[in-house]
N, C-alpha and C positions, 0 to 999 in steps of 0.2 A: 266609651259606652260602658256603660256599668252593668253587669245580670242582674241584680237586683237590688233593692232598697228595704236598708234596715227600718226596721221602726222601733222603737224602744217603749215600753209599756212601762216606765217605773213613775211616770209623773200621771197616769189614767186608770183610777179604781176601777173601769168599765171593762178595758184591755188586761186589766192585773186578771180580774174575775173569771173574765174568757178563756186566758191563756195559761195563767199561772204557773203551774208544773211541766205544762207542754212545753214549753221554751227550749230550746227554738222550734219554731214552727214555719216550714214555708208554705207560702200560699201563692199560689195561681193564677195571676190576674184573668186569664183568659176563661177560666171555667171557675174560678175562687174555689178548688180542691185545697185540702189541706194536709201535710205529714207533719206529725207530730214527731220528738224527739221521744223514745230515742228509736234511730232509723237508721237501717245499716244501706251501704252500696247497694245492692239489686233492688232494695225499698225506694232511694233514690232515684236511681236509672229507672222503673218504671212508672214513678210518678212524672218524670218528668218529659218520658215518651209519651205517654197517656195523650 
């Protein structure tokens, strides 16, 4: 089982546009929350208790 799935923005000006500078950015399927880079451990550990 995998945690999660990359997705690569370099071939979607739409995704470039969104994301850009955030990269990497996880995102939350369950509620689509987002942390931006850059994000230390406790930013981490509570988004992903959230």
């Amino acid at each position: 089982m995998q945690d999660f799935d990359p997705l690569w923005i370099d071939d979607d000006l739409g995704l470039q546009a969104r994301y850009g500078d955030r990269i990497p950015v996880l995102r939350r399927e369950d509620t689509g929350a987002e942390l931006d880079w850059p994000f230390g451990v406790d930013a981490l550990r509570d988004f992903l208790r959230a």
